[in-house]
Backbone as numpy.savetxt, mean C-alpha at the origin, in Angstrom:
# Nx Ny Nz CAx CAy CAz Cx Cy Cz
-11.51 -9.38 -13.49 -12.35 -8.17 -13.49 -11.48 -6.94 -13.49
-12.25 -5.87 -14.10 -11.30 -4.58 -13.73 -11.16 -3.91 -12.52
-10.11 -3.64 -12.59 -9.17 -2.33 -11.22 -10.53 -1.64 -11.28
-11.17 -0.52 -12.32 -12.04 0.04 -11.98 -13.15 -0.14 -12.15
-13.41 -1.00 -12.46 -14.98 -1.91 -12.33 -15.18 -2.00 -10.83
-14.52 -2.95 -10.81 -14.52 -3.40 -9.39 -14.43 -2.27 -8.35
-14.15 -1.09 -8.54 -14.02 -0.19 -7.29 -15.38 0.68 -7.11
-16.07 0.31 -8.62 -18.15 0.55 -8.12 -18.52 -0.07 -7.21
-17.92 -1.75 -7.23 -18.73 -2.25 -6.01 -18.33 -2.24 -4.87
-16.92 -2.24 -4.34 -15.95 -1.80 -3.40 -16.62 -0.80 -2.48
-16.69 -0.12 -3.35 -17.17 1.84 -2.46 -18.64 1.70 -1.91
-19.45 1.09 -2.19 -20.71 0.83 -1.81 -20.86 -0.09 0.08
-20.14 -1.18 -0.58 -19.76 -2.14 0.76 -18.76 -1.20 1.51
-17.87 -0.11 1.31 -17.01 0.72 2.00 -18.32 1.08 3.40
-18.83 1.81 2.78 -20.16 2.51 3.45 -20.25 1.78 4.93
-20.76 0.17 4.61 -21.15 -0.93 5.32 -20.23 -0.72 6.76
-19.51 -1.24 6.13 -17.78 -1.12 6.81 -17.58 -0.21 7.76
-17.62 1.26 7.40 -17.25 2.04 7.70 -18.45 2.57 9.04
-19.55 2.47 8.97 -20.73 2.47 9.72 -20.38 2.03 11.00
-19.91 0.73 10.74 -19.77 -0.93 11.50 -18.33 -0.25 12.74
-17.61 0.20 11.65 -16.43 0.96 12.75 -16.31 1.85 13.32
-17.26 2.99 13.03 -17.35 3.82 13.65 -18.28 3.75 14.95
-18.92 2.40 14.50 -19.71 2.58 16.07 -18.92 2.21 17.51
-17.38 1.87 16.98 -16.59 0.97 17.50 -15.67 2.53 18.19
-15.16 2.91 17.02 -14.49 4.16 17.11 -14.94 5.58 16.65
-14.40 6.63 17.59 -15.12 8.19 17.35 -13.90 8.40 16.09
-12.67 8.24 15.79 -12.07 8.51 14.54 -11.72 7.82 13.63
-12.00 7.86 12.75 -11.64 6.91 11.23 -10.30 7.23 11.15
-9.69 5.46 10.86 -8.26 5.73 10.28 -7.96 5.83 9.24
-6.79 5.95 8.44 -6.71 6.11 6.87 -6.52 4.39 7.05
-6.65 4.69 5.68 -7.37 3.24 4.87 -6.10 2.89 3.29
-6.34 2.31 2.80 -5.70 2.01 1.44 -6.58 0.74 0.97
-6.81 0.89 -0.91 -7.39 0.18 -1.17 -6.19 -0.55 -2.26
-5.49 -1.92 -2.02 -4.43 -2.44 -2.87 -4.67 -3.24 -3.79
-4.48 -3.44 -5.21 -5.29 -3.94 -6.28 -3.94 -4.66 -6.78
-3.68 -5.74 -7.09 -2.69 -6.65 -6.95 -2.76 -7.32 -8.75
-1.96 -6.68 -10.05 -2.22 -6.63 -11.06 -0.84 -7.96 -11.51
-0.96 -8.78 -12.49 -0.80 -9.80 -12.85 -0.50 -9.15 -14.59
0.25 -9.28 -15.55 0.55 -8.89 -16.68 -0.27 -10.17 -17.49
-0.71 -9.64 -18.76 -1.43 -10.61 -19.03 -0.07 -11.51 -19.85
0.16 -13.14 -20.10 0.99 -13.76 -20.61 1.54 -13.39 -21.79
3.12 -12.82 -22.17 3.83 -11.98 -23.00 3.40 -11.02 -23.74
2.83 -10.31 -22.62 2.17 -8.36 -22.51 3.18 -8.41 -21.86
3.95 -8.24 -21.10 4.78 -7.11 -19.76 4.59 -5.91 -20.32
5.41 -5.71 -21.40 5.61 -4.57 -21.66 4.27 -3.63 -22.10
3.48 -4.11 -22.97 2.05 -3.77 -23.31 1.21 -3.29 -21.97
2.05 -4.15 -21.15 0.37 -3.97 -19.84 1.37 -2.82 -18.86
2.52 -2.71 -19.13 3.75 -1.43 -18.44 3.20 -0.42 -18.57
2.67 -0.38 -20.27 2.55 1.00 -21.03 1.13 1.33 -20.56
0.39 0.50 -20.63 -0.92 0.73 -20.00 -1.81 1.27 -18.58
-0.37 0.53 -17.44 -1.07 1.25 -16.60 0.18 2.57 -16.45
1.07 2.53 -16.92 1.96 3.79 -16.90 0.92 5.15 -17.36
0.67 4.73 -18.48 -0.11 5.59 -19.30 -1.80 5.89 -19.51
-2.48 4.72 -19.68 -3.50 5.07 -19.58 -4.42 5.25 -18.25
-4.13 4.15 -17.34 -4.15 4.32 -15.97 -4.06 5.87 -15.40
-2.98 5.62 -15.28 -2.55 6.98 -14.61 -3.08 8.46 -14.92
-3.48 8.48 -16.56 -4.91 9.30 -16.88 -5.65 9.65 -16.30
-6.40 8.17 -16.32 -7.81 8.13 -15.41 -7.64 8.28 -14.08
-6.76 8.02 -13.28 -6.60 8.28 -12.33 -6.80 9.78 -11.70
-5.33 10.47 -12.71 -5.04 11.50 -12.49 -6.60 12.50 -12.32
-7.38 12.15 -13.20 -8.42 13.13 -13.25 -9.80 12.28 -12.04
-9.47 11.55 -11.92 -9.97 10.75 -10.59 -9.73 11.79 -9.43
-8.18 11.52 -9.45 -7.62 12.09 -7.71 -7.90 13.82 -7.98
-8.42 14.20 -8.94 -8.50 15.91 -9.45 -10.25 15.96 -8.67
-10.88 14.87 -8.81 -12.34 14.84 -8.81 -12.75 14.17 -7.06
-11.53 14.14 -6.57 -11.46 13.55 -4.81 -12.26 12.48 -4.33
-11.76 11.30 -5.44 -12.31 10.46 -5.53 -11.27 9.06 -4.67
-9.84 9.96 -4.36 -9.09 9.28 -3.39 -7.97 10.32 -2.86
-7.61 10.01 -2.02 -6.28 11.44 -1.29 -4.72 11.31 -2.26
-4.49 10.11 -2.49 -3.66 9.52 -3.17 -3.00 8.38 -4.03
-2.28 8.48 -4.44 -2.09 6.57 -5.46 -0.75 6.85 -5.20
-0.43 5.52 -5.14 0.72 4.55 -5.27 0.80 3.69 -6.55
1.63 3.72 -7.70 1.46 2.69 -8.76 3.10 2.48 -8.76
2.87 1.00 -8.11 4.73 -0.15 -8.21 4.08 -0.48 -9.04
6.08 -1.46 -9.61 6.23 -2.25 -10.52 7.05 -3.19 -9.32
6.75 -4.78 -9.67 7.60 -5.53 -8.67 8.85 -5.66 -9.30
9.89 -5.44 -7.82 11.14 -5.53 -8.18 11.63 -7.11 -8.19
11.36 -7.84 -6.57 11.28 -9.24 -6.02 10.57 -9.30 -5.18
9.78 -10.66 -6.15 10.20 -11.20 -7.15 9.90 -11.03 -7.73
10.36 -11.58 -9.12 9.29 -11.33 -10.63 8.90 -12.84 -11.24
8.55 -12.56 -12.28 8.11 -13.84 -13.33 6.94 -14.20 -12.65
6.17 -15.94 -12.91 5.34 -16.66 -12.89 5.19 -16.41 -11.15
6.41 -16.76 -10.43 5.53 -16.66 -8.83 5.99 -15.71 -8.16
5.96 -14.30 -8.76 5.22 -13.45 -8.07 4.03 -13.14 -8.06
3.82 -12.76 -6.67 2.31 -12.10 -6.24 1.63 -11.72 -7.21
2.34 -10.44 -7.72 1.78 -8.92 -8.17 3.06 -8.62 -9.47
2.91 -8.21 -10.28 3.40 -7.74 -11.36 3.21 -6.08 -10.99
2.49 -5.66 -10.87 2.01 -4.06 -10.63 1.28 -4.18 -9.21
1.44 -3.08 -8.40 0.71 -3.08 -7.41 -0.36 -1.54 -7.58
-1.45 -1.44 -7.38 -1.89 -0.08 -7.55 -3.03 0.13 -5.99
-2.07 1.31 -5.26 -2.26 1.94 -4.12 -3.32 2.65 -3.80
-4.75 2.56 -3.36 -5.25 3.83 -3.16 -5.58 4.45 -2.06
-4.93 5.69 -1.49 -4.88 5.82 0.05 -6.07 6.79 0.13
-6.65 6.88 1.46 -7.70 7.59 1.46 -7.72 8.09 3.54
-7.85 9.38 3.73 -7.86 9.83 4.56 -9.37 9.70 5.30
-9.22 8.32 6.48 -10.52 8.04 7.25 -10.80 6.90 5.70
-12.17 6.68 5.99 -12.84 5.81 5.15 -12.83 6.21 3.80
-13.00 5.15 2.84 -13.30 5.60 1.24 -14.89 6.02 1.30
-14.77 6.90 0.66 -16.40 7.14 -0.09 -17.39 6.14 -0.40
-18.82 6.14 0.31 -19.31 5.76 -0.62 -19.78 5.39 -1.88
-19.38 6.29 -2.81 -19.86 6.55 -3.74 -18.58 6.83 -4.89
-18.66 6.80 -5.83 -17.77 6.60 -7.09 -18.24 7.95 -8.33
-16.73 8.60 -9.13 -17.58 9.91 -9.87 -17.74 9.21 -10.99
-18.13 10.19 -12.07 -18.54 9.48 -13.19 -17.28 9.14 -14.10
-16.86 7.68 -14.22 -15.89 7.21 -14.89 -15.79 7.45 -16.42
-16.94 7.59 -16.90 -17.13 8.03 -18.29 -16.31 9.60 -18.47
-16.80 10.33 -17.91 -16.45 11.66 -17.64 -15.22 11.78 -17.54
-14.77 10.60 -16.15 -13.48 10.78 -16.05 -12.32 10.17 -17.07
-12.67 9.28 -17.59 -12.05 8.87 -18.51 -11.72 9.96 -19.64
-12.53 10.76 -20.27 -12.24 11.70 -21.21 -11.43 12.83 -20.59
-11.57 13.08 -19.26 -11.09 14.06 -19.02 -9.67 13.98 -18.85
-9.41 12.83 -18.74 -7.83 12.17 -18.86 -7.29 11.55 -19.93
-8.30 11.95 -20.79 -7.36 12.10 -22.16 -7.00 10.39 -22.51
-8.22 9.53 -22.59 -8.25 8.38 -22.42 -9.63 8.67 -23.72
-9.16 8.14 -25.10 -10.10 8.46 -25.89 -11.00 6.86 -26.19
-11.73 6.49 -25.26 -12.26 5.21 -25.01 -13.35 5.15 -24.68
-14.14 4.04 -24.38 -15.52 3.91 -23.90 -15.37 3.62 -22.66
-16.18 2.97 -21.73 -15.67 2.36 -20.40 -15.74 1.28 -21.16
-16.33 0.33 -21.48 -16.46 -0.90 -22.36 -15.05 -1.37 -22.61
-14.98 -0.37 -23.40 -13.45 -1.07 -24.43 -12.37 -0.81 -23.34
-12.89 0.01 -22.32 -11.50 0.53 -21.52 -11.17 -0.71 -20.40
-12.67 -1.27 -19.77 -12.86 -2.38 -18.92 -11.73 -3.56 -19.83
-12.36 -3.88 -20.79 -11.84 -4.87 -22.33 -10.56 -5.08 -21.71
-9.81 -3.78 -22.17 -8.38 -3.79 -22.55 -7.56 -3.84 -20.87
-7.93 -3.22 -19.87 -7.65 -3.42 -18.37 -7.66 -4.98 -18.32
-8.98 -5.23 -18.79 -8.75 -7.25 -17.98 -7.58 -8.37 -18.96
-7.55 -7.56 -20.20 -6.90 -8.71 -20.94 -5.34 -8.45 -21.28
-4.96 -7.11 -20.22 -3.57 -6.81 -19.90 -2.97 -7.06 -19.00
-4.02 -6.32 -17.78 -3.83 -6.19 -16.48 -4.76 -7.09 -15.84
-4.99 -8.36 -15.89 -5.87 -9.10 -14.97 -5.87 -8.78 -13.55
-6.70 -8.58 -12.81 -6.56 -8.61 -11.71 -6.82 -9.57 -10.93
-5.95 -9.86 -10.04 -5.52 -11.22 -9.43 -5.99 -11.00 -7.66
-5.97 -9.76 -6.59 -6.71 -9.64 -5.90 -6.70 -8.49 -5.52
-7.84 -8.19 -4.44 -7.83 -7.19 -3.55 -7.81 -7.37 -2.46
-7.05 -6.15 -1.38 -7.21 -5.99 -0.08 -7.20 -4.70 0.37
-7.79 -4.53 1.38 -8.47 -3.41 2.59 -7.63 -3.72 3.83
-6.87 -1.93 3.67 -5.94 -2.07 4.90 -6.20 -0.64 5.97
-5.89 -1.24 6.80 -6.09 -0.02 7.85 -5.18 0.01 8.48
-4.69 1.93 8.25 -3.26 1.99 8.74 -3.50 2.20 10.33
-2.52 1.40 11.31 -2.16 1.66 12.32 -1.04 2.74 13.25
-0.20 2.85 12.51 0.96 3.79 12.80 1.78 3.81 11.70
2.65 5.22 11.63 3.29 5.27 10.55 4.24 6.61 10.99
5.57 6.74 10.05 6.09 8.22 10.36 7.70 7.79 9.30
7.84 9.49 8.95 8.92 9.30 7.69 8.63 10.50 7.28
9.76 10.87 6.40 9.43 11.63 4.98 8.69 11.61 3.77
7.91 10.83 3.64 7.10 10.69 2.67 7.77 9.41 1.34
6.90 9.20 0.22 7.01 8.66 -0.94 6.85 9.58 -2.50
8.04 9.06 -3.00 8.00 10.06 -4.23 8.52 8.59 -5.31
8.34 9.25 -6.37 8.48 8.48 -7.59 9.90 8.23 -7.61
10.57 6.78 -7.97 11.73 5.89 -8.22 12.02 5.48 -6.31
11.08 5.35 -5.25 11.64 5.21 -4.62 11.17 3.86 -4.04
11.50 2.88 -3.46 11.77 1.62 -2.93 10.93 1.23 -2.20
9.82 0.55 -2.06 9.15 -0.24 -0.99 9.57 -1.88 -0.69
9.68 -1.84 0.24 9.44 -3.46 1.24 8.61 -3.81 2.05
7.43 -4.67 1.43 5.91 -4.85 1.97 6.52 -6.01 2.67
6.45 -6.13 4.39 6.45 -7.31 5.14 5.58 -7.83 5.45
5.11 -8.55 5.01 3.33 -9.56 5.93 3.68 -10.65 6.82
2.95 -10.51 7.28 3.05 -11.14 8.59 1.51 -11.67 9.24
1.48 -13.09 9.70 0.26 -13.44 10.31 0.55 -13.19 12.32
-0.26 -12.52 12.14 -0.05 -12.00 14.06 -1.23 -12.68 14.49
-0.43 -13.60 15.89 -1.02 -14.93 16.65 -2.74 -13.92 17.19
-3.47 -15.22 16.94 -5.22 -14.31 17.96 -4.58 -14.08 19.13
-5.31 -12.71 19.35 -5.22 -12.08 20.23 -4.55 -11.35 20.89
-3.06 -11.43 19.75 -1.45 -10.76 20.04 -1.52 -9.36 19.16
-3.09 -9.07 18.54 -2.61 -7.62 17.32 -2.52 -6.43 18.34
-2.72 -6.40 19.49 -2.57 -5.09 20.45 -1.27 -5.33 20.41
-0.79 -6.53 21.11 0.85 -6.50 21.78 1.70 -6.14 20.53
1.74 -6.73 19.44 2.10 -6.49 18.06 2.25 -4.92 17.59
1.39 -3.92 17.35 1.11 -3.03 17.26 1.78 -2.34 18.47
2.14 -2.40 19.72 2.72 -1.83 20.48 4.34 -1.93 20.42
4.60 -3.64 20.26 5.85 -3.27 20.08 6.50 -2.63 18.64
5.67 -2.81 17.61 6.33 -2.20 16.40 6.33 -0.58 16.69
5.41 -0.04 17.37 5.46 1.46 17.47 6.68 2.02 18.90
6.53 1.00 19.54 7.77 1.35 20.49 8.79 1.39 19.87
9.40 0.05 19.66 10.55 0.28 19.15 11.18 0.50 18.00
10.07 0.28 17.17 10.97 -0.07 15.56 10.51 1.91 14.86
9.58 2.19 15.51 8.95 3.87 14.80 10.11 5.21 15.53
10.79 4.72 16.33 11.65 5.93 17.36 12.74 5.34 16.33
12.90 4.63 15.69 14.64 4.09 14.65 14.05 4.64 13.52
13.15 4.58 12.97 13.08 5.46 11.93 13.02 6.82 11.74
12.44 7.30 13.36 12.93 8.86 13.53 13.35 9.34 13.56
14.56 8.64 14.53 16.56 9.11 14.52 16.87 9.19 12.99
16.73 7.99 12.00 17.12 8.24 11.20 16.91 9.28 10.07
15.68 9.41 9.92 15.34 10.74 8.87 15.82 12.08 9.57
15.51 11.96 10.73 15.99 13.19 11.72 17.53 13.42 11.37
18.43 12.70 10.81 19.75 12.79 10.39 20.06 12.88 8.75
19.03 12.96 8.01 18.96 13.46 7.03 18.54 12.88 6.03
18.12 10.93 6.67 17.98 10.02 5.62 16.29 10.59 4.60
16.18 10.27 3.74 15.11 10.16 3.31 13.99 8.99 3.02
12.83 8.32 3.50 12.26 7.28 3.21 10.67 7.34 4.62
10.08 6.42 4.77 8.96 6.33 5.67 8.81 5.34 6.10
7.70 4.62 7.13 7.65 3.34 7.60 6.30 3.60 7.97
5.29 2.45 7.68 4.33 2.23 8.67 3.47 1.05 9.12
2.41 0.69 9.39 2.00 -0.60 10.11 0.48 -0.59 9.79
0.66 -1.56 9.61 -0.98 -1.72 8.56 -1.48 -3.14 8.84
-2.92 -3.41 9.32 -3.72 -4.77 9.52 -4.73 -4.54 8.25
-4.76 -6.09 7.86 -5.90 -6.38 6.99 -7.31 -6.29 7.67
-7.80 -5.61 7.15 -9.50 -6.10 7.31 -10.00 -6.64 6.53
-9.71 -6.78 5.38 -10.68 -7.80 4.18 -9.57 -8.38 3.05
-9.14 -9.42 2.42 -9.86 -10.33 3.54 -9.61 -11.05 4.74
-10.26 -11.87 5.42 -9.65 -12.37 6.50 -10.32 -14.24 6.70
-9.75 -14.09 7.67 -10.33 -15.21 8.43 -9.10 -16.64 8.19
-9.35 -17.75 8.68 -8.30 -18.81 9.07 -7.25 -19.01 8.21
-7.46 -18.79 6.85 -6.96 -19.23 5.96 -6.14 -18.18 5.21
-6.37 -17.32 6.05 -5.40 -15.68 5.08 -4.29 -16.32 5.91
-3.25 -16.44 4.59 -1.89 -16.35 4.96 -1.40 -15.27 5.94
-1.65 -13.96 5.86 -1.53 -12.65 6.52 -2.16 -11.90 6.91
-2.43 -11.51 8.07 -3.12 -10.17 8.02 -2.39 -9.23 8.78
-0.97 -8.63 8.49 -0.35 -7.26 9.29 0.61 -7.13 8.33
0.85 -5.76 8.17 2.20 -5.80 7.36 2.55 -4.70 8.10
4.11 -4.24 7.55 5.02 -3.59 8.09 5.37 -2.73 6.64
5.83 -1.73 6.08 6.29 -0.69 5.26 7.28 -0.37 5.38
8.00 -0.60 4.62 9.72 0.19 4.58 9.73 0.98 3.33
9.79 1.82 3.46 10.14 3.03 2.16 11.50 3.68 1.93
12.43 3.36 0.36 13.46 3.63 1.11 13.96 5.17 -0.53
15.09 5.42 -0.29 14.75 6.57 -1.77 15.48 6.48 -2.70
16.37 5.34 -2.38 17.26 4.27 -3.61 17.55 3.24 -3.39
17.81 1.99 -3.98 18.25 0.94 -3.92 19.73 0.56 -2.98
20.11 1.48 -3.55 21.04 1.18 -2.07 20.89 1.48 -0.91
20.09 2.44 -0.13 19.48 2.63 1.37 18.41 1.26 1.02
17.76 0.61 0.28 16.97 -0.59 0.82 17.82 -1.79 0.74
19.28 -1.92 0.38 19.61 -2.91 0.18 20.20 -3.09 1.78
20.71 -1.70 2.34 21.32 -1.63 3.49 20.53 -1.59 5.10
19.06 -0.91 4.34 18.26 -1.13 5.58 19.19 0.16 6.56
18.48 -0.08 7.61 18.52 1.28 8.73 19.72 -0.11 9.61
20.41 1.14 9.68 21.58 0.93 10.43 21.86 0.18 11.73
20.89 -0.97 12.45 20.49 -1.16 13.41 21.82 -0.82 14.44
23.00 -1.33 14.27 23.79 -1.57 15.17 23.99 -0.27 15.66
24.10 1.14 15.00 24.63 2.50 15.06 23.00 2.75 16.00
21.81 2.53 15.19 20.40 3.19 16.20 20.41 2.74 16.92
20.50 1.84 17.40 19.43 1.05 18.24 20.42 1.61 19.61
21.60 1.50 20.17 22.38 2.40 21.43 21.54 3.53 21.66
21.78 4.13 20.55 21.14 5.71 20.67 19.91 5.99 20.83
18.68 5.36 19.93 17.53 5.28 20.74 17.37 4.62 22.06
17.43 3.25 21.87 16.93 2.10 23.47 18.17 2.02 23.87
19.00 2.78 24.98 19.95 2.39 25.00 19.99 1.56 26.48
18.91 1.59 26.98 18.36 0.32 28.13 17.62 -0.56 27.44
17.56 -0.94 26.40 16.63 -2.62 26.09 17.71 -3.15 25.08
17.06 -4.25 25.33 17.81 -5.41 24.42 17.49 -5.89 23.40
18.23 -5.60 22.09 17.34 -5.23 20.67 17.19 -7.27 20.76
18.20 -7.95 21.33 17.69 -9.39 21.00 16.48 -9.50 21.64
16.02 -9.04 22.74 15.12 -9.34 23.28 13.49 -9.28 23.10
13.70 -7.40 21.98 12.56 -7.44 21.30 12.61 -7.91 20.34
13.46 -8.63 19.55 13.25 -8.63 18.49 12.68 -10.92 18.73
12.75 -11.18 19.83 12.33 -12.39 20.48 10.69 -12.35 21.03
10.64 -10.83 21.23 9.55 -10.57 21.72 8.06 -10.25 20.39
8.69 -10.25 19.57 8.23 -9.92 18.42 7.97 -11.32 17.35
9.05 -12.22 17.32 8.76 -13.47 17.11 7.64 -14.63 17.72
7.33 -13.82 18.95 6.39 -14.90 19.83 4.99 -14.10 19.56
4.67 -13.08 18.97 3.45 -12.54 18.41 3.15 -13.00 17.07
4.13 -13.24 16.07 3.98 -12.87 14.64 4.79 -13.78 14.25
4.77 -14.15 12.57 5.58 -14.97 12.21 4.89 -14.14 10.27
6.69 -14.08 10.18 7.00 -13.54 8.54 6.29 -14.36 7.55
5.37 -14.11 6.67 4.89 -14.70 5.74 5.94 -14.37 4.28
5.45 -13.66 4.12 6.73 -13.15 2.65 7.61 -11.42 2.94
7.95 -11.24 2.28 8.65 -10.16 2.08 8.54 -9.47 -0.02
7.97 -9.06 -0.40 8.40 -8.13 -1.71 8.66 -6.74 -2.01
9.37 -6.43 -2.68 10.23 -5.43 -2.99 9.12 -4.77 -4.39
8.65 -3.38 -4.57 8.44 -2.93 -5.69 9.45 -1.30 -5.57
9.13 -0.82 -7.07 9.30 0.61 -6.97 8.15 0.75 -7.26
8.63 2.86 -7.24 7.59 3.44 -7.57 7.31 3.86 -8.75
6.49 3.87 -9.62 6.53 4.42 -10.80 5.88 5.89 -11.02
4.60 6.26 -10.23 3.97 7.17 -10.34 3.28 7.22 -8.83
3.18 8.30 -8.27 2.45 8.76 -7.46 1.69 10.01 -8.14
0.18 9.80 -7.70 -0.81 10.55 -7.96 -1.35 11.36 -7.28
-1.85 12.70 -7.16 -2.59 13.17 -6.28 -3.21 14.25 -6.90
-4.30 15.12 -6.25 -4.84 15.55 -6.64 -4.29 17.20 -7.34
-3.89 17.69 -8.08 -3.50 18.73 -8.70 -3.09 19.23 -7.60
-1.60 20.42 -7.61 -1.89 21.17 -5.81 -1.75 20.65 -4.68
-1.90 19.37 -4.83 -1.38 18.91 -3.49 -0.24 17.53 -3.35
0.01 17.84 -2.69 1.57 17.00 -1.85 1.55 16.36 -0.58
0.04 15.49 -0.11 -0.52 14.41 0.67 0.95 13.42 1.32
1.37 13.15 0.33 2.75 11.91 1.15 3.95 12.62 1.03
């Protein structure tokens, strides 16, 4: 099905959702909606150009029409070929809940300079860009300099034991969010944050938590944050073996992938990440 087909019916059930949590909580968190794109078999390059280009169109005049706060569009770095995940990942962040409601895609499509029908546009999305899944994330904590185009993500998932997502969520914001502070605070550039699945879920999801590393070249992600130099200087009373033992008995690593960035979107005027 299509990326934007599918986000008519998405935004409707958002509503549901969003009702359901707020009776829970007085503030909505930001959200992201992640659309997990698959190249159709010897397209790469065809389905590159497509969401480079025509995508990003529609988008663009999407995020003009505040129909999301921002986009994220990777390309996977690792892995690639047949068993990776995701070939393309496409981001949509949204401040508090997504909208009910969806603008007019027809409209928007022309206005992005996308000289198509929705028809033929749906067509050519599924038989490039198949889409392979979706998920609904809700950010928990986060902090950095932001994301800009050519720069590095490392999506960690992770299944966190019932009943350990408080303890989980505490220790990643204790200790691991004060090392990314020192570090940008010294001039690095990149972000981090912490994100649980809400949809989908249940016994059989390989994952539901991930972790964000944002980095602003390939060589700061190959090197990662400096643990041995931070970690004195922030905790210089705890024992990084200890959390990092303490953190193993909550959670356990499902995968790790690497994309860049190709395009970040936002709405004309503004500079959101």
């Amino acid at each position: 099905m299509s990326i934007h087909k599918t986000s008519l019916v998405v935004a409707g059930l958002a509503a549901l959702f969003a009702k359901a949590a707020l009776a829970q909580n007085a503030k909505e968190p930001n959200t992201v909606i992640a659309y997990c794109l698959k190249a159709a078999p010897g397209k790469y390059g065809e389905a590159a150009a497509f969401v480079q280009n025509a995508i990003v169109a529609v988008d663009q005049a999407r995020a003009n029409a505040g129909a999301f706060a921002w986009e994220a569009i990777m390309s996977g770095v690792v892995p690639l070929g047949q068993s990776a995940p995701c070939d393309f990942r496409l981001v949509y962040g949204y401040h508090g809940f997504f909208p009910d409601s969806e603008g007019d895609l027809q409209a928007e499509l022309k206005r992005g300079g996308v000289n198509t029908d929705l028809k033929e546009f749906f067509a050519k999305e599924d038989s490039l860009t198949p889409l392979k899944n979706l998920e609904y994330w809700v950010n928990v904590d986060g902090t950095g300099t932001g994301m800009r185009n050519g720069y590095f993500i490392r999506l960690n998932h992770y299944k966190v034991k019932p009943g350990e997502g408080a303890e989980w969520s505490r220790l990643e914001s204790t200790y691991w969010k004060p090392l990314v502070d020192n570090w940008t605070k010294a001039g690095n550039k990149g972000d981090w944050a912490v994100y649980r699945l809400w949809v989908p879920n249940g016994e059989n999801q390989p994952y539901n938590a991930m972790t964000i590393d944002i980095f602003s070249d390939w060589n700061s992600m190959a090197h990662g944050l400096p643990l041995n130099d931070l970690w004195p200087k922030v905790h210089p009373d705890t024992d990084m073996t200890g959390v990092f033992d303490q953190l193993e008995r909550v959670r356990s690593r499902y995968n790790t992938e690497i994309y860049k960035v190709t395009e970040i979107v936002e709405p004309k005027g503004v500079n959101s990440k």
